[in-house]
N, C-alpha and C positions, 0 to 999 in steps of 0.2 A: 401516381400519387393517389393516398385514399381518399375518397370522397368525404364533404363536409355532411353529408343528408341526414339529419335524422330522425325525420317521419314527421310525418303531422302529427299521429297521437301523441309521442311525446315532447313536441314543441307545443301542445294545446296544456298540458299537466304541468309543466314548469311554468307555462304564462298564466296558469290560475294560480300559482302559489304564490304572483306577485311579482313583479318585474326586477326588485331588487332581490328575490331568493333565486332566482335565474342560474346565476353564474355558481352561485354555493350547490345548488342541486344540480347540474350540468359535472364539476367536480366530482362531488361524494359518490354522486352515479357512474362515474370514471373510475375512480377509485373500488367501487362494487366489482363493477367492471375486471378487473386488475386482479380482486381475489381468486374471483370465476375463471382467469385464465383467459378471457376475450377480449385480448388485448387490441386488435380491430375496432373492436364497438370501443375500447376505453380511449385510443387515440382518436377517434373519430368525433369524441364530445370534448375531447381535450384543445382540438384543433380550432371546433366551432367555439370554443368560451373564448380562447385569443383572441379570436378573430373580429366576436361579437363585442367584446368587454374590454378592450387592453387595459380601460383606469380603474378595470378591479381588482379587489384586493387578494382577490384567488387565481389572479392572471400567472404570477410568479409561481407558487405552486404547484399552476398546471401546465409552466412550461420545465418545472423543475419533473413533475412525473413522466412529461412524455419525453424529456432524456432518460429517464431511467427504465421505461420502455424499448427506445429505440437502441438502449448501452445493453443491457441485459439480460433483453427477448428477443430483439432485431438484431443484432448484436452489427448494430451499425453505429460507431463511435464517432463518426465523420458529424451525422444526423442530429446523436445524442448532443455530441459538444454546443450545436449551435441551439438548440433549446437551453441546455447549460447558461451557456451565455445571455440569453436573453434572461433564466428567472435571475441570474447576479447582477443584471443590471437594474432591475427592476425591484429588488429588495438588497439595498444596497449594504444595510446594516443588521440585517436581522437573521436569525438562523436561517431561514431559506436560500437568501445569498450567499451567508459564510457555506453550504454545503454543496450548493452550486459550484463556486469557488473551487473546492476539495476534488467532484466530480471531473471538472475542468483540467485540473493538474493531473490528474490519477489518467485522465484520456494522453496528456500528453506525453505520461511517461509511459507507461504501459501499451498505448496502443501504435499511437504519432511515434514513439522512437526520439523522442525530441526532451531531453532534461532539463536545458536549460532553460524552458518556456514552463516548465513543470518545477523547477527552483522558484523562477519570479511569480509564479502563481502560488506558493507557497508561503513566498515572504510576502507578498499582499495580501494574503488571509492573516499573518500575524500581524501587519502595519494597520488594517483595516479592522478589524476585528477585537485586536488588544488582549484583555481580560479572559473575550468571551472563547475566546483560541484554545483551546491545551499547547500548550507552548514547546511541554516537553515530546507531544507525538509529530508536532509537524517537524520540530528540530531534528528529529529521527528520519522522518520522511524528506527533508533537504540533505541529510547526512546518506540515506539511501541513494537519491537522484545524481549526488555526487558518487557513490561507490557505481552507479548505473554507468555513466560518463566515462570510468575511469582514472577520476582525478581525485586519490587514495588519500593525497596528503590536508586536501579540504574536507575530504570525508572526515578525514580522524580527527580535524579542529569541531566539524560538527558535532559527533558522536562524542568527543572529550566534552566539550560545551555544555552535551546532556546530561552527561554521567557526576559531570563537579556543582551544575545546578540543581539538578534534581533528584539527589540524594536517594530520596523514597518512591520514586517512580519506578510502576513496574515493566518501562518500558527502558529501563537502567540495564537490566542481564543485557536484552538485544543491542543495546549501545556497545558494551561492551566486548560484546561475540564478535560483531562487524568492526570495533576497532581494530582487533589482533587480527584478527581477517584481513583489512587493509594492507596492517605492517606485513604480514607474509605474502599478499599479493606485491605488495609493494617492493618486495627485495631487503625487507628487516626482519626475516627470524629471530635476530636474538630479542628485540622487542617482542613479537607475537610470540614467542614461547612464554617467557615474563607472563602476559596478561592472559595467555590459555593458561599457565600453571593457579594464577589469581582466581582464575575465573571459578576452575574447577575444586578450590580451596573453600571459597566462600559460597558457590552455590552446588552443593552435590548434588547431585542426580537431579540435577535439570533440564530441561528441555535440549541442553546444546551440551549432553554430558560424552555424545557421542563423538558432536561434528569437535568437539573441541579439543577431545583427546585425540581425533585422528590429526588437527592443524597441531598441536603440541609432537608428533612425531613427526609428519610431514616437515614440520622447523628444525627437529634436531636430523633429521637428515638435509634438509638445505644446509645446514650450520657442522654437516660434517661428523655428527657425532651417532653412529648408528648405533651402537650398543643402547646408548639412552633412546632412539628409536624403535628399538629392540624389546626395550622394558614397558613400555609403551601401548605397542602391539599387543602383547603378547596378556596384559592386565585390559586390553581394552577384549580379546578373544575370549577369556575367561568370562566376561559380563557381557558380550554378544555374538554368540560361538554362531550364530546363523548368517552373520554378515562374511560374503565373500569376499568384499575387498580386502578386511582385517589379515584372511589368511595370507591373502597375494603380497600384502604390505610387508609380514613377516619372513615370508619364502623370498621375498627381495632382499632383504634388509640383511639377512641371513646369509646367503649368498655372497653379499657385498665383504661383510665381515670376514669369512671363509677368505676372501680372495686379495682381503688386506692382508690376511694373517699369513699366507702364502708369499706375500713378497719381501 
């Protein structure tokens, strides 16, 4: 473990500034710290302000920075979470906890492997939180944690949930992309084609103009229909002639046809 030491001189410089500037310059000096890259020296004042201050008002803060050290520079999530947890309990209401909170959930889906501790930490930032939430990104983010899990059919009540509430959210395409996602994981081509046909109607050349025309042909081959697989391909090769999968989709699909039309 790092040591708390940090020198006499500059324990003599903080206690001239005053006893109560202490913990604010112990911080913003961590935070210096942090830009410079010495992220040793910035946990190492971060450690000493908890340990010295816990009823200050910079305690949560700096236990909110030194998870975001130990997640993103240590890259020890185990370490991060429990700092995590200590700045959300300690700013219970206020953005440093709801972000805490987020940090939290995001450890345990991402690192833990664990969704459903990453769903209830999600719907406690929106019970706790309220207003102060974006309602439609964490909605996305439980409708995620459920496609994570593999339980398709609550993913698409969330994702539907976002798409019929928040109309003008630009986090409405992604909703969308990962519903018809679901229904073709899920074993419903004829739905996922439906909503890759929608998608790609009302949002051209968007971000998911690729992945969606390949699920749109991957559906009409689950559903049996390769010519219209065919058609597909073949307009998706024309607008990305560099992609190898596109070619192999069609050398398949082609093939398959050939070998209907033989029997």
């Amino acid at each position: 473990m790092k040591t708390m030491t940090l020198g006499l001189g500059l324990l003599l410089a903080l206690s001239s500034a005053g006893c109560q500037k202490v913990d604010r310059e112990l911080y913003e000096s961590a935070e210096r710290m942090v830009e410079r890259d010495k992220y040793d020296e910035a946990a190492n004042k971060l450690r000493f302000l908890v340990s010295e201050y816990p009823d200050s008002r910079w305690t949560a803060k700096a236990y909110f920075k030194m998870g975001e050290i130990n997640y993103y520079y240590y890259k020890k999530p185990e370490i991060a979470l429990d700092s995590f947890v200590h700045a959300a309990q300690l700013d219970k209401t206020g953005a440093v906890g709801m972000e805490a909170q987020r940090r939290i959930a995001d450890i345990y889906l991402n690192n833990l492997h664990n969704p459903e501790l990453a769903i209830l930490q999600y719907q406690k930032i929106l019970k706790d939180f309220g207003g102060k939430a974006a309602r439609d990104e964490y909605g996305f983010l439980i409708g995620q944690a459920y496609f994570g899990k593999r339980d398709y059919k609550q993913a698409i009540i969330e994702f539907r949930g976002l798409i019929d509430k928040f109309p003008q959210s630009p986090i409405r395409l992604d909703a969308i992309y990962y519903t018809a996602l679901c229904h073709y994981i899920g074993g419903e081509p004829e739905k996922a084609a439906l909503i890759f046909t929608d998608l790609l109607r009302k949002y051209h050349h968007s971000k998911y103009d690729y992945d969606a025309q390949l699920g749109l042909g991957m559906s009409y081959e689950e559903m049996e229909q390769p010519g219209k697989a065919l058609e597909v391909y073949q307009r998706m090769l024309a607008q990305f002639p560099s992609q190898e999968l596109v070619s192999k989709k069609i050398a398949a699909v082609t093939a398959k046809i050939e070998h209907k039309n033989k029997e």
